[in-house]
C-alpha positions as CSV (number, residue, x, y, z in Angstrom):
1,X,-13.0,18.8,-28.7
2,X,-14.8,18.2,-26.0
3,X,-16.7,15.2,-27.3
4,X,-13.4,13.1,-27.8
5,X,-12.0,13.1,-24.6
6,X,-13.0,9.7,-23.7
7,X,-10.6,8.9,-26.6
8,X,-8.0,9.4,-24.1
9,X,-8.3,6.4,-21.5
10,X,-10.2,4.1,-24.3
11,X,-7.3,4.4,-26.9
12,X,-4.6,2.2,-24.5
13,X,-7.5,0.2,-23.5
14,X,-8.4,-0.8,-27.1
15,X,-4.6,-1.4,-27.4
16,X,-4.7,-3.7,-24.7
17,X,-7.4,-5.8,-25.6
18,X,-5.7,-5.4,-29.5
19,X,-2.6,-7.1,-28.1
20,X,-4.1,-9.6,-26.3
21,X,-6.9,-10.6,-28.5
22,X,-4.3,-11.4,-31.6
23,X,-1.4,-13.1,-28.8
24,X,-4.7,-15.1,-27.4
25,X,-5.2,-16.2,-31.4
26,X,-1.6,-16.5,-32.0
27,X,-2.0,-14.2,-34.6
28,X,1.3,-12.5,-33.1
29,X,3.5,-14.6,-31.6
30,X,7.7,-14.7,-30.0
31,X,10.0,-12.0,-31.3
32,X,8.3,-12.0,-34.7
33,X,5.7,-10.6,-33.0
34,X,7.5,-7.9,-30.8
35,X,7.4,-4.9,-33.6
36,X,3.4,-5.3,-33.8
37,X,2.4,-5.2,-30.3
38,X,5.0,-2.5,-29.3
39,X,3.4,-0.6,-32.5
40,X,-0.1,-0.9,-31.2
41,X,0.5,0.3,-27.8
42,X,3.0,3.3,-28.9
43,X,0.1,4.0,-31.2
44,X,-2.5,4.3,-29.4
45,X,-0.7,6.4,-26.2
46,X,0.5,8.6,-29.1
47,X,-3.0,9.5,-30.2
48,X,-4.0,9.5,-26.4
49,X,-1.4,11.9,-26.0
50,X,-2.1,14.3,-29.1
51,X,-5.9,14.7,-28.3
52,X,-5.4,15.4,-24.3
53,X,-2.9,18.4,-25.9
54,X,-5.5,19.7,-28.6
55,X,-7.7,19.6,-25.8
56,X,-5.1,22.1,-23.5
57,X,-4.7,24.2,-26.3
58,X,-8.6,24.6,-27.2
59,X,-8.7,25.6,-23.0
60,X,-12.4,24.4,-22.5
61,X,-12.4,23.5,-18.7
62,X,-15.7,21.8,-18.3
63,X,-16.9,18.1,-17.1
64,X,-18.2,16.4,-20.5
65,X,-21.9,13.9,-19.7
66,X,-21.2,11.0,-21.8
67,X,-24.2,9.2,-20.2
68,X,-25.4,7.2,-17.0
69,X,-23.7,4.0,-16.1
70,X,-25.7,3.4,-13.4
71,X,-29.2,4.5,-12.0
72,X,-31.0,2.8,-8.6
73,X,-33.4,5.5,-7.3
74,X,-32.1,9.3,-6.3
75,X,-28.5,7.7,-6.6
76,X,-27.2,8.0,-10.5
77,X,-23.8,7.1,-11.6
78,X,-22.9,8.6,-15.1
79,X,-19.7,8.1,-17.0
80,X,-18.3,12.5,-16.5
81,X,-15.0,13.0,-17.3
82,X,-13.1,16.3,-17.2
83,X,-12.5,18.2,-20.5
84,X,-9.6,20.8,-19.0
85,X,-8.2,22.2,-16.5
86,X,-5.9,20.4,-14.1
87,X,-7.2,17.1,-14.4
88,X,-6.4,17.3,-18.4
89,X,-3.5,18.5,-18.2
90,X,-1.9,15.8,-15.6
91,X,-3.4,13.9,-18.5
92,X,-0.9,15.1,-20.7
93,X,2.1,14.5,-18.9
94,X,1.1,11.0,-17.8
95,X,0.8,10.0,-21.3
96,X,4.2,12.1,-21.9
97,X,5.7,9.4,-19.2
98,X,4.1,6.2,-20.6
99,X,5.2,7.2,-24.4
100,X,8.5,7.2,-23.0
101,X,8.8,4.2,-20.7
102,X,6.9,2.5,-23.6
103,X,9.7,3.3,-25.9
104,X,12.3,2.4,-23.9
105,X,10.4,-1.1,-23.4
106,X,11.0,-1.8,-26.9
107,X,14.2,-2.4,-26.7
108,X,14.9,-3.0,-22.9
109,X,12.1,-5.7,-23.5
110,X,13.6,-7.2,-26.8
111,X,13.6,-10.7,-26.6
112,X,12.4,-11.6,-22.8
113,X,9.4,-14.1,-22.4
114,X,6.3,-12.4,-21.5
115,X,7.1,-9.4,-24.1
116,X,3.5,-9.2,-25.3
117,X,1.9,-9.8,-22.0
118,X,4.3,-6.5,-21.2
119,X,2.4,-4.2,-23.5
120,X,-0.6,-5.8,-23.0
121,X,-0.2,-4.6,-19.4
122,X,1.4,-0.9,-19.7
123,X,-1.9,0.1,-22.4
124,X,-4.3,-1.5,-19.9
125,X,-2.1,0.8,-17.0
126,X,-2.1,3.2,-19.4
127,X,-5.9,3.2,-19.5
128,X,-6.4,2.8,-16.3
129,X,-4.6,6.2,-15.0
130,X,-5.9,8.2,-17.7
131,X,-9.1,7.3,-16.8
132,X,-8.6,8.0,-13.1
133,X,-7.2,11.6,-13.9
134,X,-10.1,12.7,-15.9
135,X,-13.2,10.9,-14.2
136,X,-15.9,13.6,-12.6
137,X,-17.3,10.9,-10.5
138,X,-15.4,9.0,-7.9
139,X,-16.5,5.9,-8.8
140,X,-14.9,5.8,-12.2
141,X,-12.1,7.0,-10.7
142,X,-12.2,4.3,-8.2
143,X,-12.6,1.9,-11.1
144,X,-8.8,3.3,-12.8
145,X,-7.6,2.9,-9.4
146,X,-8.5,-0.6,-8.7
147,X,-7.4,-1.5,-12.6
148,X,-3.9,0.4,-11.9
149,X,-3.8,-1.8,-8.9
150,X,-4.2,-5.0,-10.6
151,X,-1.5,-4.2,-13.3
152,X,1.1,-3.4,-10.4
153,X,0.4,-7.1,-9.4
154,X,1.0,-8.2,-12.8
155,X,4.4,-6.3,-13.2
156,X,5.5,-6.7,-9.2
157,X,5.0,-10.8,-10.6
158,X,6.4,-10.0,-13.8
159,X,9.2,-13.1,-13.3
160,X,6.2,-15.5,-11.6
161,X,8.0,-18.3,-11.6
162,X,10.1,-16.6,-8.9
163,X,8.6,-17.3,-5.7
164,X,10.3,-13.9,-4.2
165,X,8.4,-11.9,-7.2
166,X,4.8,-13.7,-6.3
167,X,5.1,-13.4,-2.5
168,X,6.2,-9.7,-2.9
169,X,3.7,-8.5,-5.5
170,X,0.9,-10.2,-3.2
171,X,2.4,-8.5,0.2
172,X,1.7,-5.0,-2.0
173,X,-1.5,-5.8,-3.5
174,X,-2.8,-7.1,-0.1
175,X,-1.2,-3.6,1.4
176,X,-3.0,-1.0,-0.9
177,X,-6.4,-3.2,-0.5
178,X,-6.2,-1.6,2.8
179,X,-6.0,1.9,1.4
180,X,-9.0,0.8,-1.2
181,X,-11.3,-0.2,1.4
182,X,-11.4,3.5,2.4
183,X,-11.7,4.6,-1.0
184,X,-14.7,2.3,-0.9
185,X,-16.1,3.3,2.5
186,X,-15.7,7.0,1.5
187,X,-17.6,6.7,-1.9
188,X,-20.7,4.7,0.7
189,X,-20.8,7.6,2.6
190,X,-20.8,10.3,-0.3
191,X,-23.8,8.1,-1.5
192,X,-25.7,8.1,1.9
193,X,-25.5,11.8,3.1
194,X,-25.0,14.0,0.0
195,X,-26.3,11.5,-2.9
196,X,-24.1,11.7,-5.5
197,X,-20.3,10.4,-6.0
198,X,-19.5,13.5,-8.5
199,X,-16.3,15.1,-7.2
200,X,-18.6,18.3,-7.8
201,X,-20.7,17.1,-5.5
202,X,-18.4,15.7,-3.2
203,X,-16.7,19.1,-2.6
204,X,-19.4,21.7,-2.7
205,X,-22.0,19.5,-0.4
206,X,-18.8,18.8,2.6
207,X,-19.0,22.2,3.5
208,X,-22.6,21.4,4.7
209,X,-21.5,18.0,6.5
210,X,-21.2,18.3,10.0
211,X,-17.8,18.7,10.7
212,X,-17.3,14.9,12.2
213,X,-19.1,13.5,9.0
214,X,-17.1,16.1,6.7
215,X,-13.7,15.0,8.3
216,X,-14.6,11.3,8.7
217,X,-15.4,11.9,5.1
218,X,-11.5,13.5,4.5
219,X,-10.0,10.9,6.0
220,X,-11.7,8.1,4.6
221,X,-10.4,9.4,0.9
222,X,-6.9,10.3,3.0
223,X,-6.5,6.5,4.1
224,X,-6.7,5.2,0.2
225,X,-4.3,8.0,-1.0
226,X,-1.7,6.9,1.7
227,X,-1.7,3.8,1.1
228,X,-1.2,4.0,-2.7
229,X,1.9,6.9,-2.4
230,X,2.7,4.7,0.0
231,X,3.0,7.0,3.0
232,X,3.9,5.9,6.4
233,X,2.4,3.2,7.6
234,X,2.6,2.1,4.3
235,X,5.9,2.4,3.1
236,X,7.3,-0.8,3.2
237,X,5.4,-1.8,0.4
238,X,7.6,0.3,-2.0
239,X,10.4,-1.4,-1.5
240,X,8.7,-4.8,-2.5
241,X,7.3,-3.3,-5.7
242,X,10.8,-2.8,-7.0
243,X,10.9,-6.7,-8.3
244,X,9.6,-6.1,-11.2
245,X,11.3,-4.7,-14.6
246,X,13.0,-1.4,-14.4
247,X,10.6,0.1,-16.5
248,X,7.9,-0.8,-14.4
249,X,9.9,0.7,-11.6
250,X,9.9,3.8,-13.4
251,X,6.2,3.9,-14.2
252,X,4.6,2.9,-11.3
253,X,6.7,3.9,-8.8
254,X,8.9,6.6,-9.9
255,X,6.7,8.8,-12.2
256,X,3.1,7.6,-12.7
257,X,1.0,5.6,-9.9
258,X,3.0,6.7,-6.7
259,X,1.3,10.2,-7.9
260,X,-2.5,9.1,-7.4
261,X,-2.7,9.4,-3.8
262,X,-1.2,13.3,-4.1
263,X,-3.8,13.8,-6.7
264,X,-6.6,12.1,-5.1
265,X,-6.1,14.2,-1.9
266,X,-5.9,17.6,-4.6
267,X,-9.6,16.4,-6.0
């Protein structure tokens, strides 16, 4: 079971390419359209969702090697993801959450311009947080993050020819940058003192840090997951994100994305 667990993220981001590949060609076009792209991305969280379950039920809790992404000296970067355990299980009930707000989109969504750039965006979000939930190495998990990010600028804009909806999804992306650049200097400093990025890694080799490395460390990662559950000083950007569609709402802010900072700290 093991072996298909990067079935998970890679199903919604197939999806997403899918629907914007045949849009992009006009293959799938206006409300004719609507049924296949809505298919395509129900489809593919669906199977997402039935393998991260077979997956709980089989109970292996181990971090799957599905090769190395990156290799510069002592310093390797290899694509790990987590095959049980907490991380798969949050899994499940993320894809649980973006079935349903998918569903819901079909018809909430029925008719309104942008319908296929919609699902084109929720599989890619889709993607993104599955991906960040089962990634062994922090800088895979830094790479859902920043996609998640992106894809709450796209639905915060939803409406761009709305100059309130542009200014306000800008204000948030520019706020959670803040939180990213932590997330960034706390991956550099994994790299220089304990030479790896694997969460493993990360949490065994601390406990030899000296104890202002070990909490500059902390607070580095604390920094990113405040900004992004948007924890005071960084509050105000909730109520900005709240332009966009109420599904979105729901998704990113209610159930889904205001939930990676909490789980980044629990890594």
């Amino acid at each position: 079971m093991a072996i298909w667990t990067f079935l998970i993220p890679a199903l919604p981001l197939l999806a997403a390419f899918s629907i914007g590949g045949l849009h992009f060609a006009g293959w799938i076009n206006g409300e004719a359209g609507e049924k296949t792209s809505s298919r395509i991305a129900i489809a593919a969280i669906s199977l997402a969702l039935l393998i991260s379950l077979a997956g709980l039920v089989t109970g292996t809790n181990q971090v799957y090697d599905y090769g190395s992404w990156l290799q510069v000296s002592k310093i390797i970067i290899g694509f790990n993801l987590f095959t049980g355990g907490f991380n798969l299980a949050l899994a499940s009930l993320f894809a649980v959450l973006l079935l349903v707000v998918m569903r819901f989109s079909v018809n909430y969504m029925h008719r309104e311009a942008g319908f296929h750039r919609w699902f084109f965006t929720l599989s890619l979000f889709a993607a993104a947080m599955l991906l960040l939930v089962l990634s062994a190495n922090a800088v895979f998990t830094f790479i859902g993050w920043e996609i998640a990010g992106v894809c709450s600028y796209w639905l915060i804009a939803y409406a761009y020819d709305r100059p309130i909806a542009a200014h306000n999804a800008t204000r948030v992306f520019v706020t959670n940058r803040i939180g990213d650049g932590g997330f960034l200097l706390a991956i550099g400093l994994a790299f220089s003192w304990l030479e790896s990025a694997d969460w493993a890694a990360i949490n065994s080799g601390a406990v030899d840090l000296e104890q202002s490395d070990a909490t500059c460390l902390a607070l580095s990662f604390a920094l990113a997951a405040f900004a992004k559950s948007a924890q005071i000083p960084f509050s105000p950007w909730l109520a900005r994100a709240m332009e966009g569609p109420t599904p979105s709402s729901a998704l990113f802010y209610g159930g889904v994305m205001i939930h990676a900072g909490v789980f980044l700290l629990i890594q």
